[in-house]
C-alpha positions as CSV (number, residue, x, y, z in Angstrom):
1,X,-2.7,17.2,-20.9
2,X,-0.1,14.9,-19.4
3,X,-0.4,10.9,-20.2
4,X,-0.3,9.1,-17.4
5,X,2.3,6.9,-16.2
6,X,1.6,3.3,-17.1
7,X,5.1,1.6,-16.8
8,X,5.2,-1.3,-14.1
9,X,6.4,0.4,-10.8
10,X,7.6,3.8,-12.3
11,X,5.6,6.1,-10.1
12,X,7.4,4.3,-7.1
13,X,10.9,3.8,-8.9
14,X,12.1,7.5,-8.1
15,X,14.0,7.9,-4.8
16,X,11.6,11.2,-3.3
17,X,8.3,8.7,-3.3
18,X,10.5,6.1,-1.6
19,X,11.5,8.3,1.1
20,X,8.3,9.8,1.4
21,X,6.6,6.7,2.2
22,X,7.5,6.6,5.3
23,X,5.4,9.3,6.2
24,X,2.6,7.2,5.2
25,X,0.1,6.1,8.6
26,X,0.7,3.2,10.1
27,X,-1.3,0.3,10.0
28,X,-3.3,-0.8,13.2
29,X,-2.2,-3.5,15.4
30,X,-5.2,-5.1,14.3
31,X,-4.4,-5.2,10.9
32,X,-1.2,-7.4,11.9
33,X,-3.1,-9.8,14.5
34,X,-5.5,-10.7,11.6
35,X,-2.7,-11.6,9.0
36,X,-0.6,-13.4,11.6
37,X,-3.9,-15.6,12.1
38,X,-3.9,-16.5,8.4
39,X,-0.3,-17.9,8.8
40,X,-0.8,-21.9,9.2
41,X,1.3,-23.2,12.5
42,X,3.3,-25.6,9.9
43,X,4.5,-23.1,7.4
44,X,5.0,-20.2,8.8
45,X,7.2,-18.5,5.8
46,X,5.9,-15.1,4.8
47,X,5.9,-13.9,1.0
48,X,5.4,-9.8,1.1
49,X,4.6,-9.4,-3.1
50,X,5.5,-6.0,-4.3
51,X,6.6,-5.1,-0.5
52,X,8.0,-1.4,-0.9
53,X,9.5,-0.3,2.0
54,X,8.4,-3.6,3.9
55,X,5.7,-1.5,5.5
56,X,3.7,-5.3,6.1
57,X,7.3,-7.3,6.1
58,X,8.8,-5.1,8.8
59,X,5.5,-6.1,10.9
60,X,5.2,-9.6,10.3
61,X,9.1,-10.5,10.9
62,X,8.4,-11.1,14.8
63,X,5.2,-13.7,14.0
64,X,6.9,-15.7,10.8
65,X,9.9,-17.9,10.3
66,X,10.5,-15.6,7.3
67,X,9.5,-13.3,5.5
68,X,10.8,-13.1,1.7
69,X,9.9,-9.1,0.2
70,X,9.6,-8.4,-3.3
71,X,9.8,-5.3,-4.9
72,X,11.0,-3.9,-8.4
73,X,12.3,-0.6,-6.8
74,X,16.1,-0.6,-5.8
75,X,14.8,2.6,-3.8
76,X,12.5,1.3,-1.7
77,X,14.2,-2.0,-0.7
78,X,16.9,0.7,0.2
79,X,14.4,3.0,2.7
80,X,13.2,-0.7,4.0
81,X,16.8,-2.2,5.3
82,X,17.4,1.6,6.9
83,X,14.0,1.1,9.2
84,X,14.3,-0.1,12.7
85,X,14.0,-3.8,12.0
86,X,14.7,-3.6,7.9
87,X,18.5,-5.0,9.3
88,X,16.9,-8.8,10.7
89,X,18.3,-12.0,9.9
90,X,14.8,-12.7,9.2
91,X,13.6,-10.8,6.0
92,X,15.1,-11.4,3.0
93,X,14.8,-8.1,0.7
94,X,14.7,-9.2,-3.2
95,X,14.7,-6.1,-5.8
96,X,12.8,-7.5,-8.6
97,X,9.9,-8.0,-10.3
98,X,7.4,-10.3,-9.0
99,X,6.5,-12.0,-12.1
100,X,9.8,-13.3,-12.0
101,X,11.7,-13.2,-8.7
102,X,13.5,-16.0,-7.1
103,X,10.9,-17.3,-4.9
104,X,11.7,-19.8,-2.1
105,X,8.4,-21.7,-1.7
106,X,6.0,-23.3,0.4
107,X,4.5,-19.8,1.9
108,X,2.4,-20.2,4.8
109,X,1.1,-16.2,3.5
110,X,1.3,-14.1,0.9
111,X,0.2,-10.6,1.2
112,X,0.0,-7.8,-1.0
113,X,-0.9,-4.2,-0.4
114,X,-2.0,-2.7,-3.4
115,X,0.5,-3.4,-4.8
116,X,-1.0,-6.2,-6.6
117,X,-2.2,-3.5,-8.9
118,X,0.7,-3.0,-10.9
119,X,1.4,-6.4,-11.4
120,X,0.5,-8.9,-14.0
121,X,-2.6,-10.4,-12.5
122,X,-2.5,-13.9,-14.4
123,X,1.3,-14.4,-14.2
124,X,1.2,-13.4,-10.4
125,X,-1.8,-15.4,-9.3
126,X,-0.3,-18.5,-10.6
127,X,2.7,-17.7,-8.8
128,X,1.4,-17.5,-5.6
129,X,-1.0,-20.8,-6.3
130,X,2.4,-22.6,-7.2
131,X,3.9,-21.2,-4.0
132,X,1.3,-21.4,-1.4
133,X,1.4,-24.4,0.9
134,X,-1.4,-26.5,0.6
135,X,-3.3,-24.5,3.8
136,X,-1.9,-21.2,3.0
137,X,-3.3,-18.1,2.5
138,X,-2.9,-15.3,0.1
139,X,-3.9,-12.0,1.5
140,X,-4.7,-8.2,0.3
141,X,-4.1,-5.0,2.2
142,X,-5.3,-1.5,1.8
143,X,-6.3,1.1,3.7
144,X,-3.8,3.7,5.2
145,X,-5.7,7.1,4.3
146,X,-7.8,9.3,7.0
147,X,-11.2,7.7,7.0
148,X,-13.6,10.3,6.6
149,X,-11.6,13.5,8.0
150,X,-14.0,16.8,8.3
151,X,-11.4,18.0,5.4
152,X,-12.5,15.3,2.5
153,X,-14.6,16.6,0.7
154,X,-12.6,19.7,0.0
155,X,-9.9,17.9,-0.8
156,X,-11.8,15.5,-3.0
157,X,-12.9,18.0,-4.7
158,X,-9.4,19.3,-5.2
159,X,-8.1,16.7,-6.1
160,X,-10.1,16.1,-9.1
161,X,-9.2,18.8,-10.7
162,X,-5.4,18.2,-10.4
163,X,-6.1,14.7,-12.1
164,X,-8.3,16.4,-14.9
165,X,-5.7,18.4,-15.3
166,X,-3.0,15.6,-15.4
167,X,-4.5,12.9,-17.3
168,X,-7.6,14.9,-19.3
169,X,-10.2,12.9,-17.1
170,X,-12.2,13.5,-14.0
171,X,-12.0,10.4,-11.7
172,X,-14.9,9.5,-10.0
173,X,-14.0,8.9,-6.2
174,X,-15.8,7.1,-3.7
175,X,-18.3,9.5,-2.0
176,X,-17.1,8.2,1.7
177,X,-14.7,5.9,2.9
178,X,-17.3,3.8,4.0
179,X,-17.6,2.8,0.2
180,X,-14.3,2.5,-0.6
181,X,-14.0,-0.1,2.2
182,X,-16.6,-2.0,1.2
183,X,-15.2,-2.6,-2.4
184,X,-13.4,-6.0,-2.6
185,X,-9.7,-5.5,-3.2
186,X,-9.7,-8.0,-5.9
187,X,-12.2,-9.7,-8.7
188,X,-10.9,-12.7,-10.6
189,X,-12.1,-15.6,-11.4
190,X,-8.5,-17.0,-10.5
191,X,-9.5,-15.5,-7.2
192,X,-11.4,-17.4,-4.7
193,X,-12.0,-14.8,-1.2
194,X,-12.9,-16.7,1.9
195,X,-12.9,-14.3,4.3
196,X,-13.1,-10.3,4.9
197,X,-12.6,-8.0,7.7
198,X,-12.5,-3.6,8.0
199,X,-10.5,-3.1,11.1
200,X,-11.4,-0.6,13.8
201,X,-10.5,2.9,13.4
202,X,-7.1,3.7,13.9
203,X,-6.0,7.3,15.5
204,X,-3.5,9.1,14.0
205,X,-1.5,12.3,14.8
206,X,0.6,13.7,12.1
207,X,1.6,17.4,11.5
208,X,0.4,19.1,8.5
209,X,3.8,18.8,6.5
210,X,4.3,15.3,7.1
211,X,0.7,15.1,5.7
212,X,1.9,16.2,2.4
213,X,5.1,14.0,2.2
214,X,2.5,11.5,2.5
215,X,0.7,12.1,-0.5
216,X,3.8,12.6,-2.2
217,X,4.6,8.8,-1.6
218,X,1.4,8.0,-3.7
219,X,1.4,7.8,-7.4
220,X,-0.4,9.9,-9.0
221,X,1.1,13.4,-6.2
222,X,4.5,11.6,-7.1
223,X,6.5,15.4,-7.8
224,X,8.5,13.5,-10.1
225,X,5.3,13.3,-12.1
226,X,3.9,16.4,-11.5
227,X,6.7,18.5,-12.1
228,X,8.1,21.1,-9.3
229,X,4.8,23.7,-10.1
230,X,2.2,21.8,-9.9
231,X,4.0,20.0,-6.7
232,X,4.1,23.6,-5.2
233,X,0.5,24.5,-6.4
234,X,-0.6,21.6,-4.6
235,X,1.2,21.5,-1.7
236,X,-0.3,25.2,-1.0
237,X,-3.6,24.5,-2.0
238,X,-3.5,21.0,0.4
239,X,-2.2,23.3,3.1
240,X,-4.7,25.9,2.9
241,X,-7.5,23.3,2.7
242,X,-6.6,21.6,5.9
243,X,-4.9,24.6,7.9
244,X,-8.7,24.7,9.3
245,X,-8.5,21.3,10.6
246,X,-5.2,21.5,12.7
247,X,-4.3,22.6,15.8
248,X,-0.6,24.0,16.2
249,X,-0.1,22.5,12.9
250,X,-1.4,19.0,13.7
251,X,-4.0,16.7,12.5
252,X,-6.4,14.1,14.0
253,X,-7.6,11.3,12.2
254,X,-8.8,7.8,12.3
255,X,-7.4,5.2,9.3
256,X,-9.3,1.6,8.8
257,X,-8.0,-1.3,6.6
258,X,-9.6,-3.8,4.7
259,X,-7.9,-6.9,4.3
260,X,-9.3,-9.9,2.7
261,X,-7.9,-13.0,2.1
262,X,-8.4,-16.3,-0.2
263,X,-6.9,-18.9,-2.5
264,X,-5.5,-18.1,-5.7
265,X,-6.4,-20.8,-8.4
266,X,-4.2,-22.4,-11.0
267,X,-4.5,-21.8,-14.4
């Protein structure tokens, strides 16, 4: 049995998952129309918390007067600057933790994929409640899998088993994506959500390969964690479970996002 990694940010620290996240499925338009509504017209400064490769900075840039994104991985601030629009004038790209970055408050948003995750909830919440103009928003994001591909519960399934394997328990998933996306992002009491929303499903076209790089981006199919046999053992398996499902070496799929957004209290 392997422990699992526990570390703040390891899983995303080595330079293969950074580079590999950019195979990762975009997020809908959608998803950027509704956090551009959260910013207030008088602050309009952006904090993107524990940003990797600026997957929500990179597509809020155009909407905010700023955008300031956090991350504790040198390697994935590096993938951002390299994406079409990681270069603007506008983002600010800060390689540290969030607990104790230099901020440059009032933030008209602050949004987190889930990210949030790996951070220290207390410390960060009152953070953001110190840095939030008075009508800002703080916002979660997550949601960039296939919703409910004919393949899932194969790979579920499959899945399971590497984890057993990895970490000596077998996880419980979701049984659809349906479930998942009804499971707030984030319970705190420091937490109070005003609003919710599931965006529309997404299509996505992505060849089998690029499929797998995506899962490599993610923490637990990290090949740094997993080690080069396992990596191959599940690439094959992966491939041989969706190889049904593709068509010259393509898949289809449709991707939904749950946002939801609040006020973080003080302490």
């Amino acid at each position: 049995m392997r422990s699992t990694i526990s570390s703040y940010g390891t899983h995303f620290a080595a330079q293969s998952v950074a580079l590999n996240y950019v195979h990762r499925p975009p997020y809908a338009p959608e998803v950027f129309e509704t956090l551009a509504g959260l910013i207030p017209p008088r602050t309009r400064a952006v904090l993107d918390a524990g940003c990797g490769p600026g997957k929500l900075a990179l597509g809020l840039a155009d909407v905010a007067e700023r955008v300031d994104a956090v991350d504790p991985s040198a390697e994935m601030i590096e993938v951002g600057r390299a994406l079409p629009g990681g270069d603007s004038a506008k983002i600010r790209w800060v390689v540290s933790r969030l607990e104790s970055a230099p901020l440059s408050p009032p933030y008209g948003l602050i949004v987190c994929g889930v990210s949030f995750h790996w951070m220290d909830g207390d410390i960060a919440l009152t953070r953001f409640s110190q840095s939030l103009a008075p009508d800002g928003r703080f916002a979660l994001v997550s949601g960039d899998a296939p919703t409910d591909p004919p393949w899932a519960p194969s790979e579920r399934a499959m899945m399971a088993n590497f984890i057993e394997r990895l970490q000596g328990v077998r996880p419980q998933f979701p049984a659809s994506s349906a479930e998942a996306l009804a499971r707030p992002l984030l319970e705190h009491p420091r937490f109070a959500r005003l609003g919710t929303k599931i965006s529309a499903p997404f299509a996505i076209r992505q060849s089998i390969e690029n499929y797998l790089a995506c899962q490599h981006s993610r923490a637990t199919w990290s090949s740094d964690y997993m080690g080069p046999a396992m990596t191959a053992e599940f690439d094959q398996r992966l491939r041989e479970i969706l190889a049904p499902h593709a068509s010259d070496g393509m898949l289809d799929y449709v991707v939904q996002t749950r946002i939801e957004w609040g006020r973080p209290e003080p302490p």
